[in-house]
N, C-alpha and C positions, 0 to 999 in steps of 0.2 A: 535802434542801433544793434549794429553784432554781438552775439556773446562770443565772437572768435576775435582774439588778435593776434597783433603778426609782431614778434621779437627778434633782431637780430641780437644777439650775446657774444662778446669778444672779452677774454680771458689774459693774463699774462700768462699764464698756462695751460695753451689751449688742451692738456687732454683731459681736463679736467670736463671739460665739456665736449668731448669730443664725441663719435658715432659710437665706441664701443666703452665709453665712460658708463658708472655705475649711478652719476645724476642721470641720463640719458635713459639706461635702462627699466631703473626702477619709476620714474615718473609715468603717472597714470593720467594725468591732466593734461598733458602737451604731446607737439608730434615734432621731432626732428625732418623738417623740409630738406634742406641741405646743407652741405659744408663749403663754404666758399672766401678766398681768399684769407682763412683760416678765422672766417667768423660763421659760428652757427644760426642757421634760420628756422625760428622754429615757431605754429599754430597753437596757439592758446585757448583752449575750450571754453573758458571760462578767464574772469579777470586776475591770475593767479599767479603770473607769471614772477612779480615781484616777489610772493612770499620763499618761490622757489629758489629764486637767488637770493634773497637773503639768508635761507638756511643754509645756500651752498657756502655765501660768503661767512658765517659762521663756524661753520667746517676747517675751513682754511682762511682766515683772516689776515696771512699775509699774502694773499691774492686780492688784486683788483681786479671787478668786473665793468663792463662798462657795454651800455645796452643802448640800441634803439628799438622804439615802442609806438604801435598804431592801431589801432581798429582796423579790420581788414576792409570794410565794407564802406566807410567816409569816402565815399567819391569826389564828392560835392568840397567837402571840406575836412579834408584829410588832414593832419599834422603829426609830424613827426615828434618824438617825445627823446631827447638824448641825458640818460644819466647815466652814474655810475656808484658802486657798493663795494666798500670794503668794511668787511668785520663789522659787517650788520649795520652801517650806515650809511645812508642813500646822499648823495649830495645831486638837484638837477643841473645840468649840462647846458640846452638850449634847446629850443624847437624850432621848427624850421617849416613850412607846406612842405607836402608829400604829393608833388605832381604827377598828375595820371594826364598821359597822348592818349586822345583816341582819334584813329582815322580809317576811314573805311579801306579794306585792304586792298580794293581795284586801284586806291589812290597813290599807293604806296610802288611807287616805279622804282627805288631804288631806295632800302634799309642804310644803306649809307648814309645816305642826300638825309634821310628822315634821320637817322639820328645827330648829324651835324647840326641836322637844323631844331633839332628838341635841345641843344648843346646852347643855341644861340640865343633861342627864348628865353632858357631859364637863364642865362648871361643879364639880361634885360631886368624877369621878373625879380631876381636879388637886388636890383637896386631898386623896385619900386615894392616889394612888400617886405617893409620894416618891421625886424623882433625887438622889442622894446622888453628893457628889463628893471623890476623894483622890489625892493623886498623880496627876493629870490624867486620871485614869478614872471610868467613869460606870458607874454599876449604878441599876435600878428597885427601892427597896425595895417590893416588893408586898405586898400583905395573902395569907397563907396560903390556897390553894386546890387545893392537893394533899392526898390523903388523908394523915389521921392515923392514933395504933395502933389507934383503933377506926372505923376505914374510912370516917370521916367527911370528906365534902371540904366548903367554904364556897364562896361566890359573893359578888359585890356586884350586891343587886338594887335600882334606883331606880324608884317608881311617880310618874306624872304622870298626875292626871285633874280632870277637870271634869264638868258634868254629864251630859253629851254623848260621851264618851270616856274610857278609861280607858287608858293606855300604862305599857307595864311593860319596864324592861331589864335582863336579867343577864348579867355578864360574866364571862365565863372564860378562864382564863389571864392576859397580860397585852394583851389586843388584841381577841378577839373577844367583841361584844355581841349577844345574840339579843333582839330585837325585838317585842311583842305590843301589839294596840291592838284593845279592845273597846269597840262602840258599847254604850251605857249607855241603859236603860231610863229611860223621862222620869218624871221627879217626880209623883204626883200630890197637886194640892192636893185635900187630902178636904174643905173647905170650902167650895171653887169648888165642887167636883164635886155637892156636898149643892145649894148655891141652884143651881145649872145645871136640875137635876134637877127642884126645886120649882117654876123658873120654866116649866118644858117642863110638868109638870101640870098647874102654871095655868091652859096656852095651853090644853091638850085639854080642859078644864071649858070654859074658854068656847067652845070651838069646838062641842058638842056641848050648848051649850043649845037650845032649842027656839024661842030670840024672837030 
């Protein structure tokens, strides 16, 4: 496993965390990624990230913070970590997969099309990998995909096509999905294609009369 992870941190005041903030500057352990939709993303060196917001929630303990938390490098089986700290108490939130697309980029005809269609999987994958909660802990019940006694393993694979495209995803473990998008051979109307034909012999009778 990484010793880097990946925090997003959202503040009820975000300057408190903000790019030119004095948690921001003086931290020697993390890296500010970026500022987006007014939550911080920030690379964790080391597993540390928590101590840092709890001293910040200390500082000001009528602020809520409220984080998301992962290992950058869980491909396989990524999960998302959601809590939140005021005045130095942690309460967890809920975890969820941290799905990672990958597809090869010749496949990718249209970043729209792919990402409607990454919209429509994970649509699906919400209703079949269940977070179960007990005692304030969280586990993914997943659908089985390690082999069985007879070496069988499963996948969940979702297809989306049209006439134009055909996209296909399977995933494995509990995070990563591999990606395929085949252009689709066009329709033919045998119909069209019959009078297309008769009208084109038409032309060449008349074109090859004599008057």
């Amino acid at each position: 496993m990484s010793y880097y992870s990946y925090t997003i941190l959202e503040c009820t005041d975000p300057e408190l965390i903000s790019s030119g903030s004095t948690f921001v500057k003086e931290s020697l352990i993390f890296q500010l990624v970026k500022i987006e939709n007014g939550k911080s993303h920030f690379i964790t060196y080391k597993n540390t990230m928590d101590g840092e917001i709890f001293e910040l929630s200390i500082k000001h303990p009528e602020e809520t913070f409220t984080a998301e938390w992962h290992w950058d490098d869980d491909y396989y089986n990524c999960i998302l970590y959601f809590f939140e700290c005021k005045n130095g108490e942690f309460r967890k939130l809920a975890i969820k997969p941290g799905y990672i697309f990958v597809c090869p980029q010749k496949q990718i005809y249209s970043r729209e099309q792919f990402s409607a269609f990454k919209d429509h999987v994970i649509k699906y994958l919400d209703r079949l990998d269940l977070v179960k909660e007990k005692d304030g802990k969280f586990n993914i019940d997943k659908l089985n995909n390690e082999k069985d006694q007879h070496g069988y393993e499963s996948y969940i694979t979702v297809t989306y096509e049209n006439d134009f495209y055909k996209w296909t995803a399977t995933k494995k473990g509990i995070s990563w999905i591999e990606v395929t998008c085949k252009k689709k051979k066009p329709k033919i109307n045998i119909l069209e294609e019959y009078e297309n034909k008769e009208r084109f012999d038409l032309n060449n009778d008349y074109d090859e009369l004599p008057f």
